[in-house]
py3Dmol code that shows the C-alpha trace and the ligand (Angstrom):
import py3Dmol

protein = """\
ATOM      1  CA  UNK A   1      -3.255  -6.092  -5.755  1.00  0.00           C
ATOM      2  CA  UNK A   2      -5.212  -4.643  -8.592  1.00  0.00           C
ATOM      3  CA  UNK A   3      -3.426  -2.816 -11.443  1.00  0.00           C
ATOM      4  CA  UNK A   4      -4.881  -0.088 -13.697  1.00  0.00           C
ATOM      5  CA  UNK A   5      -3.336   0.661 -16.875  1.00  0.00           C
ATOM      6  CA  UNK A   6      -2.276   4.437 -16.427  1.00  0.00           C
ATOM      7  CA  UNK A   7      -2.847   4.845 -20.449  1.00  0.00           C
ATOM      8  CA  UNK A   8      -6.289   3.420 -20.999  1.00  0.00           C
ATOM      9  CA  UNK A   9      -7.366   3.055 -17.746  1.00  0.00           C
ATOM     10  CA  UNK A  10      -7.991  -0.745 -17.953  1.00  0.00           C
ATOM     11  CA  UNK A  11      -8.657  -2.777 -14.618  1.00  0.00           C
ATOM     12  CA  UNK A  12      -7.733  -6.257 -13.036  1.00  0.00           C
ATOM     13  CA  UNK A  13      -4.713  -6.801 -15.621  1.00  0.00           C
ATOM     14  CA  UNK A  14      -2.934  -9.759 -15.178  1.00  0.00           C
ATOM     15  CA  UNK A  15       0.807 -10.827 -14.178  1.00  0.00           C
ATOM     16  CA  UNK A  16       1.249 -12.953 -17.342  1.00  0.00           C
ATOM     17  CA  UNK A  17       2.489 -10.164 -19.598  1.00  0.00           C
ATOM     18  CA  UNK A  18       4.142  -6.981 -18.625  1.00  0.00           C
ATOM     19  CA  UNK A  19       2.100  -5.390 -21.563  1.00  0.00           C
ATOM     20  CA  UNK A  20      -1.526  -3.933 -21.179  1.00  0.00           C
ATOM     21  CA  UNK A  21      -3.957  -5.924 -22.927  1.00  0.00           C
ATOM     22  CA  UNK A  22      -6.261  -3.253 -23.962  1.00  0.00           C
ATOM     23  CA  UNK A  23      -3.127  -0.676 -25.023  1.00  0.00           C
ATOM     24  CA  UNK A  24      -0.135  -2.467 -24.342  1.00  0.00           C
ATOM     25  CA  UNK A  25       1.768   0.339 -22.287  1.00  0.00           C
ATOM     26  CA  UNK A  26       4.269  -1.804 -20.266  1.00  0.00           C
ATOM     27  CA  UNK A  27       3.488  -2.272 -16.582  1.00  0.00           C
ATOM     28  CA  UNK A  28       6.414  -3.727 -15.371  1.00  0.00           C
ATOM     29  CA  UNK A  29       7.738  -1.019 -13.961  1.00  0.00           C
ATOM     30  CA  UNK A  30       4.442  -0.403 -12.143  1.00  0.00           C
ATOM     31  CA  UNK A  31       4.152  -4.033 -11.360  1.00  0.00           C
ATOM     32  CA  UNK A  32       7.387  -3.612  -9.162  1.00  0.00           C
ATOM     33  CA  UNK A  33       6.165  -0.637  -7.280  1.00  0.00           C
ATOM     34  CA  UNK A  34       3.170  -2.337  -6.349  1.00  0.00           C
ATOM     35  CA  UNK A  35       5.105  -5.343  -5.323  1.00  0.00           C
ATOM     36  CA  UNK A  36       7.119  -3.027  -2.751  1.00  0.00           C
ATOM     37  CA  UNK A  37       3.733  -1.864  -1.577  1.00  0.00           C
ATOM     38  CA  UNK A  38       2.349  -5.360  -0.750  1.00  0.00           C
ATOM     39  CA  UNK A  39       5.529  -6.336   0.734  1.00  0.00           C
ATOM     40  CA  UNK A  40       5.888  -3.357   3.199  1.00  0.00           C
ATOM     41  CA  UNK A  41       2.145  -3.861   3.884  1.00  0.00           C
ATOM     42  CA  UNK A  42       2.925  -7.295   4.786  1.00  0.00           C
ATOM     43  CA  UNK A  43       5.770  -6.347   6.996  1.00  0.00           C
ATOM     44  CA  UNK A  44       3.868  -3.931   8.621  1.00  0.00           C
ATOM     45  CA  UNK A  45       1.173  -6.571   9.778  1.00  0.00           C
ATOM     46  CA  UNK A  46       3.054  -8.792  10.842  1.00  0.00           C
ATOM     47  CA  UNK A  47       5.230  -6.444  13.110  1.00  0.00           C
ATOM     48  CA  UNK A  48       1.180  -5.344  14.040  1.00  0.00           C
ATOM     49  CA  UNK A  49       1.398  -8.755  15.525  1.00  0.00           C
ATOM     50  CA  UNK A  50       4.341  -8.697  17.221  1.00  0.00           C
ATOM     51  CA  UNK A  51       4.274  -5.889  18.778  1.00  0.00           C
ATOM     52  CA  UNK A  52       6.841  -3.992  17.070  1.00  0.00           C
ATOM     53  CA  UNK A  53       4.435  -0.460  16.770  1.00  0.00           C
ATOM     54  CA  UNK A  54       7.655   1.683  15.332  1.00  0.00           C
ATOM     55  CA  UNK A  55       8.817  -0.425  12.505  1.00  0.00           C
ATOM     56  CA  UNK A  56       4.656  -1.387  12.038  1.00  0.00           C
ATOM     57  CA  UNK A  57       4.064   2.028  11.380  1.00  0.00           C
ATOM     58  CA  UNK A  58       7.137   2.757   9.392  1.00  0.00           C
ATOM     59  CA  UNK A  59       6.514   0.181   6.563  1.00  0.00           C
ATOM     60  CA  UNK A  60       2.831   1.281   6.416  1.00  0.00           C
ATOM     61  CA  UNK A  61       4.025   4.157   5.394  1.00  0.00           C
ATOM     62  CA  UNK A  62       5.687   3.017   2.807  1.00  0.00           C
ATOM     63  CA  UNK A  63       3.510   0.762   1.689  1.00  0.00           C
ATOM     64  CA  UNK A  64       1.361   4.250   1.052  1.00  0.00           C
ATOM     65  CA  UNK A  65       4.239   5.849  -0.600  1.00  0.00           C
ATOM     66  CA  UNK A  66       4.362   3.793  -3.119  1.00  0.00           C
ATOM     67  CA  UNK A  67       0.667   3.011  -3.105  1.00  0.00           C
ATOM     68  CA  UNK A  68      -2.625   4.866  -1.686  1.00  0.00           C
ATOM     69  CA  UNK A  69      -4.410   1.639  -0.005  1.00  0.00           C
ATOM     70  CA  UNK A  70      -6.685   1.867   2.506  1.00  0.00           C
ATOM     71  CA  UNK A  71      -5.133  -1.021   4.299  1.00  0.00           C
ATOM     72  CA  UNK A  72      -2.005   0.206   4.636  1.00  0.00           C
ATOM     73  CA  UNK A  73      -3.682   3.293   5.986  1.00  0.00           C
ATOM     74  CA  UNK A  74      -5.396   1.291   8.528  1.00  0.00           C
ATOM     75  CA  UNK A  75      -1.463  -0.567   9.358  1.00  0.00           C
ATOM     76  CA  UNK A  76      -0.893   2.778   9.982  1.00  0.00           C
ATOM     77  CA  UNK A  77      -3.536   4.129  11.915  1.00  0.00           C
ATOM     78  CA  UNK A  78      -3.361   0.946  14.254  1.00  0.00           C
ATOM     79  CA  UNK A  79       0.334   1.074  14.672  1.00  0.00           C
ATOM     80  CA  UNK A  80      -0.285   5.218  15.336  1.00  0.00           C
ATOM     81  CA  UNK A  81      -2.928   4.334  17.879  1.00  0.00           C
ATOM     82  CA  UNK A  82      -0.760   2.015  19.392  1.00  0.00           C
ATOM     83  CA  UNK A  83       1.953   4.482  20.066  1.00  0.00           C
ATOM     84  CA  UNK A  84      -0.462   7.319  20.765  1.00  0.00           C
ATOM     85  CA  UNK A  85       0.783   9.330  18.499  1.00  0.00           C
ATOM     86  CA  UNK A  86      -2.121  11.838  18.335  1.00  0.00           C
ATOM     87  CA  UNK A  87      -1.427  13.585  14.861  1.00  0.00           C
ATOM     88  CA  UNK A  88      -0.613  10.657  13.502  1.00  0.00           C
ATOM     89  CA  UNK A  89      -3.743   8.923  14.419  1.00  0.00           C
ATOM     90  CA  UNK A  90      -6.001  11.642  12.923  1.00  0.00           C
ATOM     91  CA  UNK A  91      -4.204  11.488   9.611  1.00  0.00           C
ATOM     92  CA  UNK A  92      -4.375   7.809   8.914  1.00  0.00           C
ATOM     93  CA  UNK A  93      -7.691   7.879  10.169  1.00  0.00           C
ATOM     94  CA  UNK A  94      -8.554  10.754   7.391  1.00  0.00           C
ATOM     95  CA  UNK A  95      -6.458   8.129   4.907  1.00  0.00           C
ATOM     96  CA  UNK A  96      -8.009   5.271   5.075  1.00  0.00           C
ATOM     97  CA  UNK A  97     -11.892   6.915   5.225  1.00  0.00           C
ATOM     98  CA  UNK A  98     -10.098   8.248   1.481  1.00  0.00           C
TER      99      UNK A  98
END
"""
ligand_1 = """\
1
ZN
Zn -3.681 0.215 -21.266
"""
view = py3Dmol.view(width=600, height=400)
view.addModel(protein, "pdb")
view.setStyle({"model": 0}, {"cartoon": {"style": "trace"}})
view.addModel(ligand_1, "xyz")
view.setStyle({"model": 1}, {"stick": {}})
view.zoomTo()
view.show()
């Protein structure tokens, strides 16, 4: 997943030092939190897989708590639609048009 610098502003840094190249604010702490978010997005496609539409839609969530993606508003939306959950469908459907 892509990290910005939240100093400078600086795209596509690399994992090979937890300091921004252009600045050198450290991103390790950011690194983590992104980490989470790939993770739970991960969890939540897999349990889009299997079936599991609760637990789906509950790490897609976090997954967008810790970071605004688009696909983990799509996990969401697709778990939501799978449970019909009518509200919820509408608002990850807003999310990941964002
Ligand atoms: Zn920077």
């Amino acid at each position: 997943m892509e990290i910005s610098c939240p100093a400078c502003g600086k795209n596509n840094q690399t994992q090979v030092s937890p300091a921004c190249a252009r600045c050198g604010c450290d991103l390790a702490s950011l690194r983590l939190i992104m980490t989470g978010a790939v993770w739970h997005l991960k969890e939540s496609v897999r349990q889009l897989r299997t079936g599991d539409w609760g637990m789906a839609l509950q790490n897609a969530e976090q997954s967008w708590a810790l970071h605004h993606s688009p696909r983990a508003a799509q996990a969401a939306f697709l778990a939501a639609t799978a449970m019909g959950q009518t509200g919820n469908i509408l608002l990850w459907r807003h999310r990941a048009r964002e």
